[in-house]
C-alpha positions as a printed NumPy array, in Angstrom:
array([[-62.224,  -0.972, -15.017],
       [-59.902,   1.397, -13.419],
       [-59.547,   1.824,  -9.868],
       [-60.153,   5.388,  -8.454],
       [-56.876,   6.709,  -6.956],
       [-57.249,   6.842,  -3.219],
       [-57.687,   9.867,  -0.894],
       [-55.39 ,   8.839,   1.549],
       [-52.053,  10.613,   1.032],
       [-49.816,  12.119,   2.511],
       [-51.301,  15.776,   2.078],
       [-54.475,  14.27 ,   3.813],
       [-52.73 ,  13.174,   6.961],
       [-50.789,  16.405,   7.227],
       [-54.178,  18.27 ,   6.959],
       [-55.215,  15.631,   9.784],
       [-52.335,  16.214,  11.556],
       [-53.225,  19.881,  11.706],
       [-56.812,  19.517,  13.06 ],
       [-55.163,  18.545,  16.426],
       [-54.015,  22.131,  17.094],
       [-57.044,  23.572,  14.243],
       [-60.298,  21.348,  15.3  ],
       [-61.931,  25.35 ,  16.692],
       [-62.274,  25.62 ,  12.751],
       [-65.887,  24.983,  13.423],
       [-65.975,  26.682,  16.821],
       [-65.728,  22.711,  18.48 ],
       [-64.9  ,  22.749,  22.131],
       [-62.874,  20.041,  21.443],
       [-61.222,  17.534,  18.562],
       [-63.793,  14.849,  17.422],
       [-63.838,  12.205,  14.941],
       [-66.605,  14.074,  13.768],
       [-65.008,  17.224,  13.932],
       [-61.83 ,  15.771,  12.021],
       [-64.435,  14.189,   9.167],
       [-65.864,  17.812,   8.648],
       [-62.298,  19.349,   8.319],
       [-60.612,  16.497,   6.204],
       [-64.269,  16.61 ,   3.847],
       [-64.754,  12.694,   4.26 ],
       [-67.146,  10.769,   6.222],
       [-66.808,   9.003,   9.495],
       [-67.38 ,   6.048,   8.066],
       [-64.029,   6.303,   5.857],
       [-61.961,   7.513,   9.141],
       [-63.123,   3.988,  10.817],
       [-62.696,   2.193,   7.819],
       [-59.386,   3.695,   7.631],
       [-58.904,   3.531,  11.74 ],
       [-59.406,  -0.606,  10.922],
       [-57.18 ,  -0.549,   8.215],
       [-53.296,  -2.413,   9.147],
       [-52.038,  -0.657,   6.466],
       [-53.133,   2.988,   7.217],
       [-51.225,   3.384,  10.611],
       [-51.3  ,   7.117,  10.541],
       [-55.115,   7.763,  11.303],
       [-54.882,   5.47 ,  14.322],
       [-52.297,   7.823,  15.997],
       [-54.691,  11.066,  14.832],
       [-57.319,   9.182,  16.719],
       [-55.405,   8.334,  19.512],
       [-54.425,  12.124,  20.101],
       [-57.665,  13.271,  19.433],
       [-58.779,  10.917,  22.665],
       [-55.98 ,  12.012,  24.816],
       [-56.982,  15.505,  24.1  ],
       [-60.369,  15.752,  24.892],
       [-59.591,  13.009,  27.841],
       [-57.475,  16.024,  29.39 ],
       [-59.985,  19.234,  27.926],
       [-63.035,  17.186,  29.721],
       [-60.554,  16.732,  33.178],
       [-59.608,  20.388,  33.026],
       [-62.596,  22.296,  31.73 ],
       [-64.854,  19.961,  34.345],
       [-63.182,  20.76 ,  36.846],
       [-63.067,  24.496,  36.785],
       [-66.514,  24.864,  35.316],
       [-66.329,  25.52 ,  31.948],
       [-67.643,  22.972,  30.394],
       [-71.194,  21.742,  32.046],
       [-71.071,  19.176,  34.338],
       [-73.358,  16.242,  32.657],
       [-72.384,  16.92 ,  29.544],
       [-68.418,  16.554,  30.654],
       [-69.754,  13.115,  32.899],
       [-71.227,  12.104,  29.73 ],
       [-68.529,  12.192,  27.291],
       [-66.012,  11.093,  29.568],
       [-68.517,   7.975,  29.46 ],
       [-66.617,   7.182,  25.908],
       [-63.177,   7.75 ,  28.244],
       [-64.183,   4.834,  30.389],
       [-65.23 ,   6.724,  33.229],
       [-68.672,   5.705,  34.655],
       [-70.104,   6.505,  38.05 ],
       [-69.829,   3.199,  40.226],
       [-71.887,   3.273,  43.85 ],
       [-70.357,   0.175,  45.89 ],
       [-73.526,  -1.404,  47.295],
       [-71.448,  -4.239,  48.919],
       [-72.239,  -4.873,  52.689],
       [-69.546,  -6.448,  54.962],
       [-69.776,  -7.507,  58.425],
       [-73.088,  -8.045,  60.887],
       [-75.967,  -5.29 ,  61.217],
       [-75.486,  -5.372,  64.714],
       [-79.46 ,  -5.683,  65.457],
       [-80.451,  -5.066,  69.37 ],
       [-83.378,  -6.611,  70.684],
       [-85.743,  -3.586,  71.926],
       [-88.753,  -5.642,  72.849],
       [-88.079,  -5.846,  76.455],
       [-87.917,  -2.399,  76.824],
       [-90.498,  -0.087,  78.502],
       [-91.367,   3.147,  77.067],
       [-89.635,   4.819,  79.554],
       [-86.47 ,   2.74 ,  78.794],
       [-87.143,   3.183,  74.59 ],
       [-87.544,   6.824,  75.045],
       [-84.539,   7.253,  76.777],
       [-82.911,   5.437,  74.048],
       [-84.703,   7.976,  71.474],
       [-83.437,  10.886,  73.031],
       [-79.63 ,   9.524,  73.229],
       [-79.652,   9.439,  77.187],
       [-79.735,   6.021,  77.553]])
């Protein structure tokens, strides 16, 4: 049975190559593995499959520019509005950038004892004269 010849030549990767500076081809806002699958004709699946591959180098870099650019077209175009705010928080999810809120406490409340107090006394306290 003979093999089929493979679609991964050097014409392919120059074509990839060129979606860096070409992915507005289908008026994207910015390079994509799905955008680059679209442009090149093949599926995702193949670009991973090719991504895992030791012997297919090449698509790795692709990839690896096509995350640096929209790392730095998310920063830009978040900042000064263009792009909408969750949807640039989102994708910048797959950049490793997640909202974190601290929620660790340090060091003692600091609780007074009030019971003592007459109204008087708690009122003044209220009001910031005491």
């Amino acid at each position: 049975m003979a093999t089929r010849p493979s679609i991964y030549t050097p014409e392919l990767l120059k074509k990839a190559e060129a979606y860096l500076t070409d992915y507005n081809h289908y008026d994207a806002q910015f390079p994509s593995v799905v955008g680059l699958s679209l442009y090149l004709g093949i599926t995702r699946k193949t670009i991973y499959e090719w991504n895992n591959d030791d012997t297919k180098p090449e698509i790795s870099d692709i990839l690896d520019k096509i995350s640096s650019i929209q790392h730095e077209m998310l920063i830009g175009n978040g900042i000064n509005g263009t792009y909408n705010a969750a949807i640039t928080k989102l994708v910048l999810g797959k950049h490793d950038y997640h909202d974190k809120q601290d929620n660790n406490h340090s060091g003692a409340l600091g609780l007074v004892d009030l019971s003592g107090k007459t109204d008087a006394e708690l009122a003044a306290i209220i009001s910031g004269k005491a």
